[in-house]
C-alpha positions as CSV (number, residue, x, y, z in Angstrom):
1,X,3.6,37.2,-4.5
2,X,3.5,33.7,-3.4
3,X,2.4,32.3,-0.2
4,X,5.0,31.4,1.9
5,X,4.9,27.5,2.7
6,X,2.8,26.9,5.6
7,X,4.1,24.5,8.2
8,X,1.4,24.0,9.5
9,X,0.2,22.7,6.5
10,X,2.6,20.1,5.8
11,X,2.1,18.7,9.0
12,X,-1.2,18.4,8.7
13,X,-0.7,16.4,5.5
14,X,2.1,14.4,6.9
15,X,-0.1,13.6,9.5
16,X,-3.1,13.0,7.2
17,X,-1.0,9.9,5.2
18,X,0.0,8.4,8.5
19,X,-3.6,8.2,9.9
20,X,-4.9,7.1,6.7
21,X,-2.5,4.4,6.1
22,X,-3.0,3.4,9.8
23,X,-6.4,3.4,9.4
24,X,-6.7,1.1,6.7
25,X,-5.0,-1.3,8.2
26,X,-7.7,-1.3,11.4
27,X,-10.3,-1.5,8.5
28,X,-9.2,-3.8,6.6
29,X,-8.4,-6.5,10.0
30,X,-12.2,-5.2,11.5
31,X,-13.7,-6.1,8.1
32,X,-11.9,-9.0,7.3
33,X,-12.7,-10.3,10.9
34,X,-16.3,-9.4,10.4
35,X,-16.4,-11.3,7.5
36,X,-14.6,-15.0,8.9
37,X,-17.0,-14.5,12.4
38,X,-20.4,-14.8,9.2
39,X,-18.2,-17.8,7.1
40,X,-16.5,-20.0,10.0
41,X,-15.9,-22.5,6.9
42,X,-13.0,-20.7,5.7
43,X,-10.9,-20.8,9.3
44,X,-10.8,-24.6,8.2
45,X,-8.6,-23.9,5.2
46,X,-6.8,-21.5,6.0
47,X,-6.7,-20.8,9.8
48,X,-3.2,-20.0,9.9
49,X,-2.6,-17.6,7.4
50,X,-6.1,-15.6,8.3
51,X,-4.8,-16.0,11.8
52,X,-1.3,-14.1,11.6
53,X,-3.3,-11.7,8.7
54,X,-5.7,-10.4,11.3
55,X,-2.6,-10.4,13.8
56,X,-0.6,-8.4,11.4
57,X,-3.4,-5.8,10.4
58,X,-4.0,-5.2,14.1
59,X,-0.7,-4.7,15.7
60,X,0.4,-2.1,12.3
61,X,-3.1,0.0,13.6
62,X,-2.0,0.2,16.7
63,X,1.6,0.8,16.5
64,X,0.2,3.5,14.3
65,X,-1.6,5.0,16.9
66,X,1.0,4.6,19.0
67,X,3.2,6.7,17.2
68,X,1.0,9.5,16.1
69,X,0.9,10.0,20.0
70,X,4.5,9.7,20.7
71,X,6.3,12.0,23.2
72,X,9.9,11.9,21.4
73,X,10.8,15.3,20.1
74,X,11.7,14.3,17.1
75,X,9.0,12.3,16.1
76,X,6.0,13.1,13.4
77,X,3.5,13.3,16.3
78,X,0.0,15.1,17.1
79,X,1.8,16.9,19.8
80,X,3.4,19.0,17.3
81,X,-0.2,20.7,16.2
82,X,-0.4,23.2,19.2
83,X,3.4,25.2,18.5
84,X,2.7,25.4,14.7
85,X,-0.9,26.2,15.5
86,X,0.4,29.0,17.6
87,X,3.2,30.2,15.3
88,X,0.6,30.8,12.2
89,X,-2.3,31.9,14.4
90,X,-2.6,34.7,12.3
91,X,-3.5,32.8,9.2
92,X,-6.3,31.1,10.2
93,X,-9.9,31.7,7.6
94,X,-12.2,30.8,10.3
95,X,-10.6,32.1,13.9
96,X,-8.7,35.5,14.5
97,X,-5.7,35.3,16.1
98,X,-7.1,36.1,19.6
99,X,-9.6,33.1,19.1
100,X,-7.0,30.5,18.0
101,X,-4.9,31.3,20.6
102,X,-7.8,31.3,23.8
103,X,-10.2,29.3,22.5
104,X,-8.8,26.5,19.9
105,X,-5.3,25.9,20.8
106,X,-6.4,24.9,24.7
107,X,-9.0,22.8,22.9
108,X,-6.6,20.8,20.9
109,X,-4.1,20.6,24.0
110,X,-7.4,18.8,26.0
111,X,-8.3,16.6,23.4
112,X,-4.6,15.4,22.9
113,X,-4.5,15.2,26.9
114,X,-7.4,13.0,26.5
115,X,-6.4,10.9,23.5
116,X,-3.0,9.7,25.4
117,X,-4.6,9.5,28.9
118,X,-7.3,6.7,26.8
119,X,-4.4,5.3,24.6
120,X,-2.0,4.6,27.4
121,X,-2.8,0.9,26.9
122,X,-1.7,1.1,23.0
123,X,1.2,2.8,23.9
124,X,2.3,0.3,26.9
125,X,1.7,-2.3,24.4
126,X,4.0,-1.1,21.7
127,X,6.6,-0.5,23.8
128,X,6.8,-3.7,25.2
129,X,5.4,-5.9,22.3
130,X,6.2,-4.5,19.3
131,X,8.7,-1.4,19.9
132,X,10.9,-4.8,21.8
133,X,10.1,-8.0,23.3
134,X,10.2,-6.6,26.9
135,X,12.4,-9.6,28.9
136,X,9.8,-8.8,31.5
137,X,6.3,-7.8,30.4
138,X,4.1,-6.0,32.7
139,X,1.3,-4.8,30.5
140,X,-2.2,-4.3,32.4
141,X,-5.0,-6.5,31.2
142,X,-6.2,-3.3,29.2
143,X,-3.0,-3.5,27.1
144,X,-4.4,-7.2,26.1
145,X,-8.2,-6.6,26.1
146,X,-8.0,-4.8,23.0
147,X,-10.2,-4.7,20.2
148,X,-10.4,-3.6,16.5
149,X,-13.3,-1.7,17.2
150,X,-11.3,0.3,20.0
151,X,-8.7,1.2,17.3
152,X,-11.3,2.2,15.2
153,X,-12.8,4.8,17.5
154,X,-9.4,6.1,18.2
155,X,-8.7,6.4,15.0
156,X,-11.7,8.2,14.1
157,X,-11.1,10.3,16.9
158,X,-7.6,11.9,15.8
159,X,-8.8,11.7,12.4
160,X,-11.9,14.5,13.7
161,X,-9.0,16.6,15.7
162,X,-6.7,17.0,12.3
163,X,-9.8,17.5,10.1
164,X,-10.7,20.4,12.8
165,X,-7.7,22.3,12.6
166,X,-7.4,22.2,8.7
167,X,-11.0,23.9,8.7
168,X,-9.9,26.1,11.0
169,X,-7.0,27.1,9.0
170,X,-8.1,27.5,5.7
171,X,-12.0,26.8,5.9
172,X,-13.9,25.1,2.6
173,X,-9.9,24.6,1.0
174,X,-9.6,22.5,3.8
175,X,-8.0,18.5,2.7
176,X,-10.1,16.4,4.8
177,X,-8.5,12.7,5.8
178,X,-11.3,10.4,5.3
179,X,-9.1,7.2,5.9
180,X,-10.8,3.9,4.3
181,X,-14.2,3.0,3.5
182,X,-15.7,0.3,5.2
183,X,-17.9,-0.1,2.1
184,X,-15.3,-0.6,-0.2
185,X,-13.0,-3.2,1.8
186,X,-16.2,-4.9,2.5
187,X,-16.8,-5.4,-1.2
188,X,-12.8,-6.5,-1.8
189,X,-13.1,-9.0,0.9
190,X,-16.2,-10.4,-0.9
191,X,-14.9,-10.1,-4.2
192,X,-11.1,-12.0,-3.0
193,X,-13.2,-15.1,-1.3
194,X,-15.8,-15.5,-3.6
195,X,-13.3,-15.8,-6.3
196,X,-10.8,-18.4,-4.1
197,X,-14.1,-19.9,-3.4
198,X,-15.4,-20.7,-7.0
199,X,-11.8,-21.2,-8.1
């Protein structure tokens, strides 16, 4: 008899693309920027459009973020992992029922309390940046003083929460999100300029 779809499941996965394609987007600005901040020649011809690119990478991450931690009730959010963590409880390879429901369940809560009591800024920011232009802005100096390599620990963050839970629930089947490789976006980045360069 088949297994009956797991909810659970999906929402991991649903959450899984959104992280990585958020992600990506934080590794690919962090990179790039790395890259300009070692070859200041390059801001010389083409300072606008390396300008509004790093721009554009960065505000997608974070209004990534900002939506993964979302309150909305019908949003795709992390919020949703503690109900359909409770409602298959039973199903878990690596925790008894008892054990998800005491021990990992109040763990995930804490660690989502956490991630949106640190996040705050990102989410102040979207709402009145990127959500709308906000006729009257009031965002903190935190909501400006943000880097990529604050998105990227976030990031890294929720992406270690998910990967959790998946192991929990079905152990070495588990689909990790591994979100981009630093490694290979550095090598793209040097590969793209060195060819513009010798072109």
């Amino acid at each position: 008899m088949p297994e009956s779809k797991s909810e659970l499941r999906t929402l991991i996965d649903r959450l899984g693309f959104d992280i990585s394609f958020g992600h990506h987007h934080v590794c690919i600005g962090a990179t790039l920027e790395k890259y300009l901040s070692n070859n200041a020649s390059l801001w010389e011809k083409g300072f606008e459009f390396l300008s509004f690119t790093l721009k554009a990478h960065f505000e997608a991450g974070l209004l990534g973020l900002a939506r993964l931690l979302d309150e909305r009730r019908d949003a795709l959010r992390l919020g949703l992992l503690p109900a359909a963590m409770e409602a298959e409880a039973g199903q878990f390879s690596e925790f008894d029922a008892s054990d998800v429901r005491t021990n990992l369940i109040p763990s995930v809560r804490r660690e989502l309390e956490e991630l949106a009591h640190t996040m705050e800024p990102l989410r102040i920011r979207r709402d009145q940046l990127l959500a709308h232009s906000a006729l009257e802005q009031s965002l903190p100096d935190t909501a400006w003083n943000i880097a990529f390599s604050d998105l990227e620990a976030a990031y890294e963050r929720v992406r270690e929460l998910v990967n959790r839970v998946a192991t929990a629930r079905d152990g070495k089947d588990a689909k990790q999100i591994t979100g981009a490789l630093q490694s290979t976006v550095s090598s793209d980045i040097d590969n793209l300029f060195g060819a513009i360069q010798q072109s």
